[in-house]
C-alpha positions as CSV (number, residue, x, y, z in Angstrom):
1,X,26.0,26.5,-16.3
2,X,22.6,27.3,-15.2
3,X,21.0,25.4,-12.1
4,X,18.8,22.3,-12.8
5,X,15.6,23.4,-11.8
6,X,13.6,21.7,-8.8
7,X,10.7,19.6,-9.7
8,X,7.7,21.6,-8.8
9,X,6.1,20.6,-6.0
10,X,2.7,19.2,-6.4
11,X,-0.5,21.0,-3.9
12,X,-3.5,18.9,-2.7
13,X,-7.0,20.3,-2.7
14,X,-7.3,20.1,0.4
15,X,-4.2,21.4,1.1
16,X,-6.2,24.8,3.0
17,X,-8.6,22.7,5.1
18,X,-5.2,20.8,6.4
19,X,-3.6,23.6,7.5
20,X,-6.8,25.1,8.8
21,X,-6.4,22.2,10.7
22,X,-2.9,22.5,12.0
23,X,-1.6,20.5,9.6
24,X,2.4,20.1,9.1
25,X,3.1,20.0,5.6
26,X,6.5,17.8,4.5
27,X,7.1,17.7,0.5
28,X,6.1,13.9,0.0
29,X,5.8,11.8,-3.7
30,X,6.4,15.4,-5.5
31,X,3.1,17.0,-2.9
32,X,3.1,18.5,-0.2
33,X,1.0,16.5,2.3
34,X,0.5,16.7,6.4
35,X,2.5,14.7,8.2
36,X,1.1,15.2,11.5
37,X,-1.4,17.7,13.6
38,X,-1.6,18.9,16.5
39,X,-2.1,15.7,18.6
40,X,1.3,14.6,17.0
41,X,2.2,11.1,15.4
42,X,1.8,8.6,18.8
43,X,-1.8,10.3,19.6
44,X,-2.7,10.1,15.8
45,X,-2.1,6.5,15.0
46,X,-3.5,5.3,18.6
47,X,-6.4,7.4,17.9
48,X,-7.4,5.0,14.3
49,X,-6.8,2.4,16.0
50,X,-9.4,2.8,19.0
51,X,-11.8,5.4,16.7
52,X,-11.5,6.6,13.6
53,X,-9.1,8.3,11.3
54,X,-9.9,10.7,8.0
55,X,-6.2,11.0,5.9
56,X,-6.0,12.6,2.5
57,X,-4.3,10.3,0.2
58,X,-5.6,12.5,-3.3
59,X,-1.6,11.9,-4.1
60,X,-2.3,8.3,-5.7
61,X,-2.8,8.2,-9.0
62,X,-6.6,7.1,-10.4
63,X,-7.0,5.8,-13.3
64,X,-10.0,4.1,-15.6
65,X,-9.2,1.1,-18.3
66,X,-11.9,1.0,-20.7
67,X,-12.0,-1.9,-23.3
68,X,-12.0,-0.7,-27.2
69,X,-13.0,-3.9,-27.7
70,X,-14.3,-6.5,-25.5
71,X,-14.0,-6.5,-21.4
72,X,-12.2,-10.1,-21.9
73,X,-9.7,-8.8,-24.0
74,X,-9.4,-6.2,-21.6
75,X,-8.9,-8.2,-18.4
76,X,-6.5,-10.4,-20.7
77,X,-4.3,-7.6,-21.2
78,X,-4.0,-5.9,-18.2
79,X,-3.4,-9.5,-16.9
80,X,0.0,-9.4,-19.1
81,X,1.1,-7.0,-17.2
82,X,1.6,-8.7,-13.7
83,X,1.0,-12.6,-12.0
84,X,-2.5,-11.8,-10.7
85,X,-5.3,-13.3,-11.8
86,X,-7.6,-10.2,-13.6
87,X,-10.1,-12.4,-15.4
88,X,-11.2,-14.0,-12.4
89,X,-12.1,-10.7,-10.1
90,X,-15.9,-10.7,-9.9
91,X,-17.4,-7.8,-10.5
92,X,-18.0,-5.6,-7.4
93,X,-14.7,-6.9,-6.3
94,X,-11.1,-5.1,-6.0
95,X,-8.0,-7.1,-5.6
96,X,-4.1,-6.3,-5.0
97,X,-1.9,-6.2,-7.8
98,X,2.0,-5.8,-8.8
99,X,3.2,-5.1,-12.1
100,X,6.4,-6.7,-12.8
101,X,9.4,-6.0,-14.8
102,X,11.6,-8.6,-16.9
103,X,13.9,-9.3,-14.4
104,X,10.8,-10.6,-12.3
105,X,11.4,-7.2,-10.4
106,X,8.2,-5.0,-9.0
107,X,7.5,-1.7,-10.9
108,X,4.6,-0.9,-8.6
109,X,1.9,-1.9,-6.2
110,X,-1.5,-1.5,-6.8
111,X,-4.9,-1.6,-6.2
112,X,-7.8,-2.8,-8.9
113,X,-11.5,-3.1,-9.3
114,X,-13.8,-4.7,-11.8
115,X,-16.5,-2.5,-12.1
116,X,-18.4,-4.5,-15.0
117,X,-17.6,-2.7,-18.1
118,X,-14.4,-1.4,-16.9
119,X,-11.4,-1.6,-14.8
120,X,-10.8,1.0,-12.0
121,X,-7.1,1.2,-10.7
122,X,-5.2,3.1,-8.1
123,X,-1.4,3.2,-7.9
124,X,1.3,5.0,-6.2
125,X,2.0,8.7,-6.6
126,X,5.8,8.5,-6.9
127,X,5.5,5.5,-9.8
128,X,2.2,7.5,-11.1
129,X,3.5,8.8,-14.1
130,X,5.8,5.8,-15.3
131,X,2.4,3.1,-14.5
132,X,0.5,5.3,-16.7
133,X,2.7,4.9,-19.8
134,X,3.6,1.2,-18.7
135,X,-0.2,0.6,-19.0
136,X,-0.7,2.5,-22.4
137,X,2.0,0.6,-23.6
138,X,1.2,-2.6,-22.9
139,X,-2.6,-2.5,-23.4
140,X,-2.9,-1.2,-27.5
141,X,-6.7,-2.5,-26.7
142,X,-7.6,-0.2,-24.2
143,X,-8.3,3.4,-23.8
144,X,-6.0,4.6,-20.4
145,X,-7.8,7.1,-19.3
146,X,-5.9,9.3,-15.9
147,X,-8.9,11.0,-13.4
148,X,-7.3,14.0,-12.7
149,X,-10.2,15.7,-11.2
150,X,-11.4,13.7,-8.1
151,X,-9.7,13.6,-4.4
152,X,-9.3,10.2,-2.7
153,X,-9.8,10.1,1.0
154,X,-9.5,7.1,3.1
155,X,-11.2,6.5,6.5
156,X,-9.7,4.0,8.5
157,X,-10.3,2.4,12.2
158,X,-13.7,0.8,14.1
159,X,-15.3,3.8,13.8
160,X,-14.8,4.3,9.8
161,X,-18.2,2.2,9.4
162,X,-20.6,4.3,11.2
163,X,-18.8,7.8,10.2
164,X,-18.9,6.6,6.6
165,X,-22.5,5.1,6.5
166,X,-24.1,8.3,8.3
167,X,-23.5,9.8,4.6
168,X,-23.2,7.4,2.5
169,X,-25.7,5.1,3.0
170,X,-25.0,1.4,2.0
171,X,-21.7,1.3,2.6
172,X,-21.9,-1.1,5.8
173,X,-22.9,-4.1,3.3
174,X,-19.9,-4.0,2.1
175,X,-17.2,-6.6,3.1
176,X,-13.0,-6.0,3.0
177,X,-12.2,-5.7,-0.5
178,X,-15.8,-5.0,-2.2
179,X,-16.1,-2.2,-4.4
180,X,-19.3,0.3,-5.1
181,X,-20.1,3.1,-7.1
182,X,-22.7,4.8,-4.8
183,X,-24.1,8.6,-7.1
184,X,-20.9,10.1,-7.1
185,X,-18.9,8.2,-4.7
186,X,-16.5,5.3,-5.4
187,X,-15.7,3.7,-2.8
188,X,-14.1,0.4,-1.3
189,X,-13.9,-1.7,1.7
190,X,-9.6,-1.4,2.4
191,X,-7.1,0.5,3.4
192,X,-3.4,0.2,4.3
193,X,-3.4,0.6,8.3
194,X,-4.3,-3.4,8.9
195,X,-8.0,-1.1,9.9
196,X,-11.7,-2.4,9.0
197,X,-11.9,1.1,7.1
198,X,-12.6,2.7,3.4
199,X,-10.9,4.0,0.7
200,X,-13.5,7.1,-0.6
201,X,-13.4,8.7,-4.3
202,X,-15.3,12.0,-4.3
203,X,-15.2,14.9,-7.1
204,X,-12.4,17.3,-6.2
205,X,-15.3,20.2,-6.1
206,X,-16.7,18.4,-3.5
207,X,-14.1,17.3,-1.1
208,X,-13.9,19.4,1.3
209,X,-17.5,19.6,2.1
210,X,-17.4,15.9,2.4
211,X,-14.2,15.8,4.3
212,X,-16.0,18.2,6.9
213,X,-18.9,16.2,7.4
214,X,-16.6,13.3,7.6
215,X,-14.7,15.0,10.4
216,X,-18.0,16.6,12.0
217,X,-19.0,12.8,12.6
218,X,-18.0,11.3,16.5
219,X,-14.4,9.5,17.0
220,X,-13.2,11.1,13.7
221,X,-9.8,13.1,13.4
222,X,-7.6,14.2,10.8
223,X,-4.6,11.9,10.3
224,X,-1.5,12.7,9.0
225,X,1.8,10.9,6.6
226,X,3.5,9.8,10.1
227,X,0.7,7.6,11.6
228,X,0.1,6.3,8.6
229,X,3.4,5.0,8.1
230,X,3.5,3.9,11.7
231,X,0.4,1.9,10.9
232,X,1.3,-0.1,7.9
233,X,4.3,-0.8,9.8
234,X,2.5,-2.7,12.4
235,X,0.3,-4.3,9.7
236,X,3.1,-5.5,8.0
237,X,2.4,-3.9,4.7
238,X,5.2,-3.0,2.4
239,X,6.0,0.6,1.1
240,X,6.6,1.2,-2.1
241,X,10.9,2.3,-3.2
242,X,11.6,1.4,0.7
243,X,10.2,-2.9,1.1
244,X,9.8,-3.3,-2.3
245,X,11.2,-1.9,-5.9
246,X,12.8,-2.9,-9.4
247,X,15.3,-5.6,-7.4
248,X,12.7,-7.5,-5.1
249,X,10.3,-9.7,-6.4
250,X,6.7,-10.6,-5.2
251,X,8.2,-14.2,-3.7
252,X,11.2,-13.0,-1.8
253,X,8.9,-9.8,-0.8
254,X,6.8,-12.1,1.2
255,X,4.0,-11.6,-1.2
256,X,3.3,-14.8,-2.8
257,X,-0.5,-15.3,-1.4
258,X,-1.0,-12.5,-4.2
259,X,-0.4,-14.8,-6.9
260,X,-3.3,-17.0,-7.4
261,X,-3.2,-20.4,-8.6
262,X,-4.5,-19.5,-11.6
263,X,-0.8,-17.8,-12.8
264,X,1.1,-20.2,-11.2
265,X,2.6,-23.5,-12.6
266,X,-0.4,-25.7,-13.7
267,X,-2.6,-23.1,-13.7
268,X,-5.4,-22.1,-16.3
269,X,-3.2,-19.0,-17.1
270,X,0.2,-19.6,-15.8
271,X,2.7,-17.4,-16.6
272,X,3.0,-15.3,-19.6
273,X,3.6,-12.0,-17.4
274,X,7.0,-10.2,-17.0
275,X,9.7,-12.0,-15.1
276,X,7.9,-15.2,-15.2
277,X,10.8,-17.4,-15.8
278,X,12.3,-16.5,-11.9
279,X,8.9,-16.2,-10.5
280,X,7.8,-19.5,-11.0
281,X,11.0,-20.8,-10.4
282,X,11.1,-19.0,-6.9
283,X,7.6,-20.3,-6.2
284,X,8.8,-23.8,-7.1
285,X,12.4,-23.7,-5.4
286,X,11.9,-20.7,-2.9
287,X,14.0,-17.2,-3.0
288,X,17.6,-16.4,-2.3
289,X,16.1,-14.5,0.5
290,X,12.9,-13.3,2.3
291,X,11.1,-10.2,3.7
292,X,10.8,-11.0,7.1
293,X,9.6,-9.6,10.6
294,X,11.9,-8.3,13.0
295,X,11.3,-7.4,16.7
296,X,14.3,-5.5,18.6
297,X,15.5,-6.2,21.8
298,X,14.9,-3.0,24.2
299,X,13.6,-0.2,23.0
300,X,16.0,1.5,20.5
301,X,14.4,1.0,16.9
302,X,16.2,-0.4,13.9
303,X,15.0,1.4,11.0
304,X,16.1,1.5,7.2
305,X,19.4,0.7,6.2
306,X,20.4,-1.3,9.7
307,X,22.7,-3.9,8.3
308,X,21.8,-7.6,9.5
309,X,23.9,-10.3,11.1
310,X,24.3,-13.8,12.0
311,X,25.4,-14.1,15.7
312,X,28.8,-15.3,14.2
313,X,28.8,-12.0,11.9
314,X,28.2,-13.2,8.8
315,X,25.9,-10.5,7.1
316,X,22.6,-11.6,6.3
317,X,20.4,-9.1,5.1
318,X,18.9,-4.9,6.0
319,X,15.9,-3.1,7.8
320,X,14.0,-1.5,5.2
321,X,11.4,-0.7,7.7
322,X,11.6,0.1,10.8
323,X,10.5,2.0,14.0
324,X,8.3,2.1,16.9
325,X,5.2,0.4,17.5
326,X,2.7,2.5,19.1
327,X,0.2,0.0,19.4
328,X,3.0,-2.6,20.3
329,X,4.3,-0.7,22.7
330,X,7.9,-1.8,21.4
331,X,10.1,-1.3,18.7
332,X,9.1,-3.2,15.1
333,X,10.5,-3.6,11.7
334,X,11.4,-5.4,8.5
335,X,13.6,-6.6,6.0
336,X,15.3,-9.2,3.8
337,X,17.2,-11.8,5.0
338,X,18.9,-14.9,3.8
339,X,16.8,-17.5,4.1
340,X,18.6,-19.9,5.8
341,X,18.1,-16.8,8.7
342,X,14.4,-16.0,7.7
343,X,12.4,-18.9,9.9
344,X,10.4,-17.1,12.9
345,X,12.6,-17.4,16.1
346,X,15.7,-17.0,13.8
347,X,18.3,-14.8,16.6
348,X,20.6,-12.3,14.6
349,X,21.9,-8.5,15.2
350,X,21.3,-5.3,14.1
351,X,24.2,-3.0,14.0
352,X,22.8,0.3,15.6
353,X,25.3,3.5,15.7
354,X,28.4,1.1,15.9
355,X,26.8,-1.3,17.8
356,X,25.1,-5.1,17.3
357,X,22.4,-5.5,19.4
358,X,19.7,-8.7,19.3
359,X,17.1,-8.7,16.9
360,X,15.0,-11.5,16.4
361,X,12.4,-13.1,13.3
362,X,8.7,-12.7,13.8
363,X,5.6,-13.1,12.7
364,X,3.7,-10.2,10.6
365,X,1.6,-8.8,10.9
366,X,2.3,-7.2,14.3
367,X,-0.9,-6.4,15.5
368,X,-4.0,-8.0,14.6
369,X,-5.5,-6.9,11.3
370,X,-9.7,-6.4,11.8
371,X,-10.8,-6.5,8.2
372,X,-14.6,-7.0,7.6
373,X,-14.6,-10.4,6.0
């Protein structure tokens, strides 16, 4: 029998300007994408954090909901589809979202804006293809329309302001979260490195101009897949198939604050979205277990897959997360744990190469976020 034949594997536009920049490209989400430079992975994410950091991120999926009928029905519809509150988000505005399966399960993270007569909405590149036909679907009322012909870029650290305002002028009135359509540009006020910083939409014929003049502007480098990782580690944000998936659901993945009152029990809207039934009830009782912090003692990282321990060796929960801090300066990670074992403080052990060493519950995020409120 012939072989199966390998996916192929996807090519950014920018893929020549990365490796005219020493970029080293891994197969990632079905592209190939950096994962790190020249100055390497520890140099990269310290570098956002103190300046500024440019990384190409044209692997998520864009996509544009346009009402056939009216932009109510719209918002009502795409609303049906997860426990956010859609018909609420001003325009201007972008908010977090998580569509849901039946079993109260998350199909995806995501990222939505109400741009007045339309919805804007940017997912993850692995879950790309299935959100798209989860979205047509569910929403008979709207026309799903993919972009398939515009990079997305996002600039993240202090410096991300005054690199991105040089060209783009305006852009420093914005706050975290805000959402503009600027000429050509679409761009908004977030991230995923716990950075003030921007996520940039340009035409894919005009990226890597704009990504040079991005780069030409003091403090900011090229970063790659690694330091970005490393950086939504220490902000405590979740990755997609490794924190989160099908089984987990938005309360036991620590992300209740994204369900807003207007969903929830006693609310204008409440529920009426996938998997309802046990997200209400976990926001009324509380989960089997949590997604929880987890600092190592010493310096040997736990990372996905540790298995989790009461000090008497009852198992408890797993590392889905996990490595070293750069900014930290320590080990960091997280997982799910019972949650009679998820309260900050909570001692347990990590069983490391044969071993069960001390692990304890902490706060997230682990270094301070510095969001532009």
């Amino acid at each position: 029998m012939a072989d199966l034949e390998e996916p192929e594997i996807l090519r950014l536009g920018l893929e020549p300007l990365h490796e005219e920049l020493g970029g080293r490209m891994v197969p990632f989400a079905g592209y190939r994408m950096p994962v790190q430079y020249a100055d390497g992975v520890l140099k990269e994410h310290l570098h956002t954090r103190a300046a500024a950091g440019l990384f190409d991120v044209s692997h998520m999926g864009q996509v544009i909901l346009r009402p056939k009928g009216s932009m109510e029905d719209l918002k009502l519809a795409f609303e049906a589809l997860m426990p956010v509150d859609v018909l609420g988000l001003a325009e201007g505005r972008q908010r977090y979202g998580l569509f849901t399966n039946d079993a109260g399960g998350i199909l995806d993270d995501l990222m939505f804006a109400n741009r007045g007569d339309h919805l804007y909405v940017v997912v993850n590149a692995a879950c790309k293809a299935a959100d798209i036909a989860h979205m047509v679907a569910g929403m008979p009322g709207a026309a799903v329309e993919p972009v398939t012909d515009r990079a997305l870029l996002a600039l993240q650290g202090p410096g991300a302001e005054a690199a991105l305002e040089a060209l783009v002028p305006g852009v420093a009135a914005l706050r975290f979260m805000d959402h503009r359509v600027i000429g050509d540009i679409w761009v908004s006020r977030s991230g995923y490195t716990g950075e003030d910083g921007f996520e940039v939409s340009v035409p894919e014929a005009e990226a890597e101009g704009f990504a040079r003049r991005l780069l030409a502007q003091p403090g900011v480098a090229p970063i790659g897949l690694g330091a970005r990782d490393s950086l939504r580690l220490e902000a405590g944000l979740c990755l997609y198939g490794h924190d989160i998936d099908t089984t987990t659901s938005p309360v036991e993945a620590n992300l209740a604050w994204a369900i807003q009152k207007a969903r929830r029990a006693g609310g204008a809207r409440a529920g009426g979205f996938p998997g309802a039934a046990r997200i209400l009830r976990e926001l009324a009782e509380g989960p089997e277990r949590l997604r929880v912090g987890l600092r190592p003692e010493g310096r040997a990282p736990m990372r996905e897959g540790v298995e989790l321990f009461a000090p008497d060796g009852t198992p408890v929960g797993q590392v889905t997360s996990g490595g070293f801090g750069p900014s930290v300066n320590a080990p960091i990670s997280m997982g799910y744990v019972a949650r009679a074992h998820a309260s900050i403080g909570t001692q347990l052990m990590g069983e490391v190469r044969g071993k069960r060493l001390p692990v304890t519950v902490t706060a997230m995020p682990f270094q301070p976020t510095t969001y532009k409120r």
